[in-house]
C-alpha positions in Angstrom: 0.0 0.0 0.0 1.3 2.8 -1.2 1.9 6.4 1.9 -1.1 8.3 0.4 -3.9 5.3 0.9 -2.1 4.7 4.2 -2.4 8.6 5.6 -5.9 8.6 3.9 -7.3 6.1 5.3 -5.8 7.0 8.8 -7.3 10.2 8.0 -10.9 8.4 7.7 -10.9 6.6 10.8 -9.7 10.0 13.0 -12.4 11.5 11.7 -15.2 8.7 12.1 -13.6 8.3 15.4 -13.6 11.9 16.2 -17.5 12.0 15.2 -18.4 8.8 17.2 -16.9 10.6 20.2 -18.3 13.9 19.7 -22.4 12.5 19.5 -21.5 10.3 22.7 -20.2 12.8 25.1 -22.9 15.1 24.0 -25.6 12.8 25.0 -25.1 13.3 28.7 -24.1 16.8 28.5 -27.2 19.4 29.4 -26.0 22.2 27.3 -28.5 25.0 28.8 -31.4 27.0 26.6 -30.1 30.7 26.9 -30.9 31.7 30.7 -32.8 28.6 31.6 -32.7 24.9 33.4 -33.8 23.7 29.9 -31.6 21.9 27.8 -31.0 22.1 24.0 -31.6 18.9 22.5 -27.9 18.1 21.3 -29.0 16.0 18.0 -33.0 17.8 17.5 -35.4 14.7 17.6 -32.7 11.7 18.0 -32.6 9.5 21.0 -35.4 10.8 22.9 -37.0 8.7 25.7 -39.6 11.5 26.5 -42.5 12.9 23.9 -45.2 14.9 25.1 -47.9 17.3 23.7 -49.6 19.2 26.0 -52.0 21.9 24.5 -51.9 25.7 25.3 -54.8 27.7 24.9 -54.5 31.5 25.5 -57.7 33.8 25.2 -57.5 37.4 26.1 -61.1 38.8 27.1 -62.3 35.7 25.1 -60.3 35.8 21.9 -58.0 33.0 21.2 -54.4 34.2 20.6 -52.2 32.4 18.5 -49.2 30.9 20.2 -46.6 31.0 18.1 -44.3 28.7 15.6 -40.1 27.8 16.5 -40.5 29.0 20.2 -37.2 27.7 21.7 -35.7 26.8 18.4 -32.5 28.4 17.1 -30.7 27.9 13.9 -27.9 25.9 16.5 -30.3 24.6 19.5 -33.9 22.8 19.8 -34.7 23.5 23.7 -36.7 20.1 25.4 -39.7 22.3 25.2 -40.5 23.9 22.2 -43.6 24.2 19.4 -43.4 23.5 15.9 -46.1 25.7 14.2 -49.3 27.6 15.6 -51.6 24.6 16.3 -51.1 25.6 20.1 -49.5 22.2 20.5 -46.5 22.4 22.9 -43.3 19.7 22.3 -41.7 18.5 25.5 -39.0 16.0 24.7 -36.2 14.8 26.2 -33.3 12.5 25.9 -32.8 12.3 29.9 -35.1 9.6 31.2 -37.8 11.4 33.4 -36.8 14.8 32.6 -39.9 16.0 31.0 -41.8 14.8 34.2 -40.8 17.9 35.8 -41.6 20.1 33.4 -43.9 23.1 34.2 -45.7 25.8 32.1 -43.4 27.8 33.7 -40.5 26.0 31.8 -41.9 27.0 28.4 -42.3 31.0 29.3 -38.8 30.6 30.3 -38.1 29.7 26.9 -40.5 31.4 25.1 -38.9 34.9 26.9 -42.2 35.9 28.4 -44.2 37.1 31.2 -47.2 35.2 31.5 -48.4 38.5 33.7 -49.9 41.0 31.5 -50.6 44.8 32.9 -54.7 45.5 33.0 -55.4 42.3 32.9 -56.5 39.3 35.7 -55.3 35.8 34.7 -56.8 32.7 35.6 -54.9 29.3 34.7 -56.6 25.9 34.0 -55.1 22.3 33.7 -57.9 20.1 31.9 -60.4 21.9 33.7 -58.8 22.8 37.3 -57.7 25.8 38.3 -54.2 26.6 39.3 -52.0 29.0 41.1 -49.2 29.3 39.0 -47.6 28.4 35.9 -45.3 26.9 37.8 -48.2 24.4 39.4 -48.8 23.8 35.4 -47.0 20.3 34.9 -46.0 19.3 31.6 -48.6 16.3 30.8 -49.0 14.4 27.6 -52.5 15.4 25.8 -53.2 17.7 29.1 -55.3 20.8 28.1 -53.8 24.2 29.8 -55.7 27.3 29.3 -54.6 30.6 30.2 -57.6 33.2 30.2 -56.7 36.9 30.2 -59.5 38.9 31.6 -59.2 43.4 30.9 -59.3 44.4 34.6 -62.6 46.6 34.2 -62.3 50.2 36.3 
């Protein structure tokens, strides 16, 4: 064998090596979603052990209000809780066993960059019919229906 199929081919396997390495020590690494305790997902939807949809519904003085496409998704990073388009379906996945289990609404304003407060307006917060606190009571449930109804604070 000639030196040039030699180096080359050593050249292949440092760099299939280097790749196989790379994906494997990402996997337990939680590389955090700008200021929050969510992760981005290191390889989008690959080796997840957690899927959930919850549904958001947000109505101000009884109008629905769209929530919107991409929220935690960057050109580099999908955060673990995320939407896709504007069916008001929220994505919670996860490659950490569990992880999504402890996932609030409170996770996905962190994410989104917004206060679920709104000046002049009350806010009352329902999970499949119950009413909450807090966002933060809010768990992240698969098929759950959370509604958040902004009502103009009448003087």
């Amino acid at each position: 064998m000639n030196k040039n199929k030699i180096i080359i081919t050593l050249s292949i396997i440092a760099f299939i090596a280097l790749f196989v390495w790379s994906n494997e020590s990402r996997k337990g690494a939680i590389i955090p979603f700008g200021n929050t305790d969510i992760a981005c997902l290191p390889n989008g939807h690959v080796n997840l052990t957690d899927h959930v949809h919850p549904e958001l519904t947000i109505t101000v003085d009884g109008v629905k209000e769209v929530v919107p496409a991409n929220v935690g998704i960057l050109p580099n990073c999908m955060s673990e809780i995320h939407t896709h388009d504007e069916t008001s379906v929220i994505h919670a996945e996860s490659y950490i066993p569990g992880r999504v289990q402890d996932m609030t609404l409170a996770d996905f304003y962190a994410v989104w960059d917004k206060n679920p407060q709104r000046e002049g307006y009350t806010l009352e917060i329902f999970q499949d019919g119950e009413l909450k606190n807090s966002i933060e009571e809010v768990k992240i449930i698969d098929l759950s229906k959370i509604e958040l109804r902004y009502t103009s604070i009448q003087e």
